[in-house]
N, C-alpha and C positions, 0 to 999 in steps of 0.2 A: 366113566367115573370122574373123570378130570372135567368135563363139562359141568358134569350138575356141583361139583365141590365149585367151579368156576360161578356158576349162576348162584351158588347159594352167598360165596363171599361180593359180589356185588349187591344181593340183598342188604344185606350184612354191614355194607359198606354204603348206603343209597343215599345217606345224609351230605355224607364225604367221599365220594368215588373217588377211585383209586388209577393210579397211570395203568397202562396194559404191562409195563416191566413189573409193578408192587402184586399185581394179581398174578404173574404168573413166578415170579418169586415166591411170593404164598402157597403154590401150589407143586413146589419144587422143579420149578419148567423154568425156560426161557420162551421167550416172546414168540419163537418160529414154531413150536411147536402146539404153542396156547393157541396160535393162529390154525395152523393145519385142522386139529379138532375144530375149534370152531366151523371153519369150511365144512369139515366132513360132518357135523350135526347139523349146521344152518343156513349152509353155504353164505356165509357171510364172516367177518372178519371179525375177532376179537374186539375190537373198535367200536364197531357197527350191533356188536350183542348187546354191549354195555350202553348206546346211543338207542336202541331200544329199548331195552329197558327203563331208560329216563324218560322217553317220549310217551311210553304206557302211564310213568307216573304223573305226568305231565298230565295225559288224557283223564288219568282219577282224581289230578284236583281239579281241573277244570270243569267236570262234569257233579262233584261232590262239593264243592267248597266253594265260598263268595270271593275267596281272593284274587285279587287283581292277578292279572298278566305276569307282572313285574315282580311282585310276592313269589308266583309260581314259580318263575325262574330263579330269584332267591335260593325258594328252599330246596331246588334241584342242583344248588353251587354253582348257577351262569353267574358269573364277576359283573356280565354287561348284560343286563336284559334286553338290551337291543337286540345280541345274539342270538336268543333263543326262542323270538317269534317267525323270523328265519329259518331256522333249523327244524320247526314246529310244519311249520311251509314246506318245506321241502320233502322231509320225513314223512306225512302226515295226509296231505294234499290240502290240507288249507288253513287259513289261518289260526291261533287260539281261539281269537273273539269266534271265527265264522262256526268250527270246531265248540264251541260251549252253547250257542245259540243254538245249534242242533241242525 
């Protein structure tokens, strides 16, 4: 229960993401245990659900929309677009550009 009210208030939130202490506040938890679920649904961290979930939106504007790079990272709230064709890399296995080219 606490996961999908978790997924749903990152939805909720995907303009303006929120720190992992505001989401798990929201959902009357602390961080340690926002984390455990996590693990036990995704085996992955609280962090890392919410870093997913950006990177999927990342992947739908990229693949749906003319905007630059630097846009896409905008409207996902990277401050530095530098950061986020990195993260894109990493996350992802390859670049934005290489990622939209197909």
């Amino acid at each position: 229960m606490y996961y999908q009210q978790f997924q749903e208030l990152i939805r909720q939130h995907a303009q303006n993401l929120l720190s992992i202490k505001k989401y798990a506040d929201a959902l009357g938890i602390t961080k340690t245990p926002l984390n455990r679920i996590c693990h036990t649904v995704t085996g992955k961290s609280a962090f890392k659900v919410v870093q997913d979930f950006t990177m999927n939106e990342a992947r739908k504007y990229l693949l749906n929309t003319s905007y630059s790079i630097a846009e896409v990272a905008y409207f996902l709230n990277f401050k530095y677009p530098a950061y986020f064709s990195p993260l894109f890399k990493k996350r992802v296995g390859v670049a934005p550009g290489e990622f939209r080219k197909g």
